[in-house]
N, C-alpha and C positions, 0 to 999 in steps of 0.2 A: 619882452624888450622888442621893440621895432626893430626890423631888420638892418633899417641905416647905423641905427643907433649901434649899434653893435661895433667893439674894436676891431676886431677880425673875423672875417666871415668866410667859412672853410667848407667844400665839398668833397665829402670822401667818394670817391670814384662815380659811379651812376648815381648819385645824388646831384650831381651835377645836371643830371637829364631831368630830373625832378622838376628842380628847381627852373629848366628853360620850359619845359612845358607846360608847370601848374600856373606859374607867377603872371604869365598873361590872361589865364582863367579869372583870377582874382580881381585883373582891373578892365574887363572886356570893352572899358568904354573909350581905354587906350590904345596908342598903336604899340603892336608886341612889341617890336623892335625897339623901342622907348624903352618898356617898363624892363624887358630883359637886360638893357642897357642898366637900368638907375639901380637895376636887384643881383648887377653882379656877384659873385663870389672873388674875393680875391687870392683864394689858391683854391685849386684842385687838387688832391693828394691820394693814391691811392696806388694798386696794381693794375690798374687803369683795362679791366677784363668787361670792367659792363656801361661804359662812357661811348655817347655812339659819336662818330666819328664828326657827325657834323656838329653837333653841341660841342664836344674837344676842340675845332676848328673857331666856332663864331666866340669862345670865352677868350681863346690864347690870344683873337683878335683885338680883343676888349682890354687886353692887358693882363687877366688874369695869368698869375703864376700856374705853371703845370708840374708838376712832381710825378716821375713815373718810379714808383717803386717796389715795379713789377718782379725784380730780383729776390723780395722777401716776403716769402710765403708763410709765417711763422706767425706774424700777427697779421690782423683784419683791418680794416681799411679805416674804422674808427681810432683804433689804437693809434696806426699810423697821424691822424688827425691832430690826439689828443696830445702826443710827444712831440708835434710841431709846433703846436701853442707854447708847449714847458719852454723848449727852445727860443722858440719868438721872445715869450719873456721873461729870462732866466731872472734875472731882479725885482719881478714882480712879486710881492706879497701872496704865497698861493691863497690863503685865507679869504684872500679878497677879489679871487678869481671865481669867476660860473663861468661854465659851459654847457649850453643848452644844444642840445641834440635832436631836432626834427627828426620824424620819420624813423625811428629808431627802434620800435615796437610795432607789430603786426609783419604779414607775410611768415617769410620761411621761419621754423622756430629755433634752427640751429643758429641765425643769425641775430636773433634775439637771444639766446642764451651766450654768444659772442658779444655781444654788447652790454650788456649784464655782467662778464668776464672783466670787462675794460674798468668799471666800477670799482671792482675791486685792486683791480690792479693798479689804478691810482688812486687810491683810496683817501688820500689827503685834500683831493679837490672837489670842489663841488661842480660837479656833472649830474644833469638834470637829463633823462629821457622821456620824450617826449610823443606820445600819438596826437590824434583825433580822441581817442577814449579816456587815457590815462597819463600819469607821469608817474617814474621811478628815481626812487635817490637812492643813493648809501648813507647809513645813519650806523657811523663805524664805532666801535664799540668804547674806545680811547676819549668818547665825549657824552656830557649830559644834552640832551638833544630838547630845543623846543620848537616846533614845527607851527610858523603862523597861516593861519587858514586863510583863503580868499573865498567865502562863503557864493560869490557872485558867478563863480567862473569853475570853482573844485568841490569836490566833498557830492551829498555826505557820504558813499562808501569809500571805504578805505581799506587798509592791511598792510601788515606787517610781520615777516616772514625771514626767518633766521637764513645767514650765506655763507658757505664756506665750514659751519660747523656748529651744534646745537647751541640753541642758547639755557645755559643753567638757571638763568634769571631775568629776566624782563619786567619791568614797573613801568606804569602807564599812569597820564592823568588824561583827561578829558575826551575819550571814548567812550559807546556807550556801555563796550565791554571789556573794560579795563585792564590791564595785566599786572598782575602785584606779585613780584616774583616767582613769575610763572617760566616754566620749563617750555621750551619750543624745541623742535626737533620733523625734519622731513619723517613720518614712519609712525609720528604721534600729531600733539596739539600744534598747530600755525592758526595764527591772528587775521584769518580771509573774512570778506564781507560784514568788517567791525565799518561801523558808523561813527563820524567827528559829529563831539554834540557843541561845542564852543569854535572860538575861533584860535584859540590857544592847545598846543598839544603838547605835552611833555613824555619825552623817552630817555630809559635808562636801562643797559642790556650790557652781560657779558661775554656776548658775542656780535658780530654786525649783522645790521638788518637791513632788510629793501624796504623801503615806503614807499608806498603805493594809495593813489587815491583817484577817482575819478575825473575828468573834465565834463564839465556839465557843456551841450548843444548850445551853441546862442543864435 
């Protein structure tokens, strides 16, 4: 999704620095002050610990909303993000919500296992994490999953990997190593470095799985 295109566009704490630093990288043939201007965030949410203080200043000038909710230590800055949205819009269809997550994978790994956390913990939404290398979903156990491929842009490795608690069964269709009610389990078999051979994938598990697949360089 384009960034304008987007309903609401949320920076969990030092995501905010992120976004004032790289976004003029990307259009060097603008003036910053422009593109940082047109690629606001319209909130910042977070315990506001790694927001430097000048990027805090030139967003609240911009109008951005600031949420300091540095009082609660209990959840991660993502979580905090994603119970803003539920809020924002409590009458929306979750079914027909995404939330797509930059920056979300790589660096520290306790904070990618934090964000992994958050997956499950709203498990009814589609929340998409997102790197430079990869993206992760939850493919929760309560649905027949078919997963369509963008051959152009993702694939072909892939995997899929039980959360929360083994899987007794998993069936796969269009892998090139397929799972037909197969046992998963951390300590035995997980589904790493399987390959999409079509642009169609089907899962069925009873337990939830991460998905996982590559982004191809372009």
């Amino acid at each position: 999704m384009e960034a304008r295109a987007a309903q609401l566009r949320l920076c969990a704490d030092g995501g905010a620095n992120r976004v004032y630093d790289d976004m003029p990288l990307l259009l060097p043939h603008e003036n910053a002050f422009d593109v940082r201007k047109r690629y606001k965030p319209d909130v910042i949410k977070g315990d506001m610990d790694s927001i430097r203080k000048e990027v805090l200043e030139f967003y609240a000038s911009m109008g951005t909303k600031i949420i300091d909710e540095s009082d609660d230590q209990d959840t991660t800055d993502l979580h905090k993000c994603v119970a803003y949205i539920c809020d924002w819009a409590p009458d929306l269809d979750k079914s027909n919500l995404c939330i797509l997550v930059a920056g979300a994978l790589g660096g520290r790994f306790d904070h990618e296992i934090g964000n992994i956390n958050v997956l499950c913990r709203f498990s009814t939404i589609r929340i998409i994490l997102i790197s430079d290398d990869c993206l992760i979903h939850l493919l929760p156990r309560t649905h027949h999953h078919e997963i369509h491929i963008q051959p152009t842009v993702e694939g072909p490795h892939c995997g899929l990997i039980p959360i929360g608690m083994p899987s007794g069964s998993t069936t796969t269709t269009g892998l090139q190593w397929d799972l037909a009610e197969t046992e998963m389990k951390f300590g035995g078999l997980i589904s790493t470095s399987n390959i999409v051979k079509g642009e169609k994938i089907t899962v069925q598990s009873d337990s939830d799985l991460l998905w996982t697949i590559n982004i191809k360089k372009l």
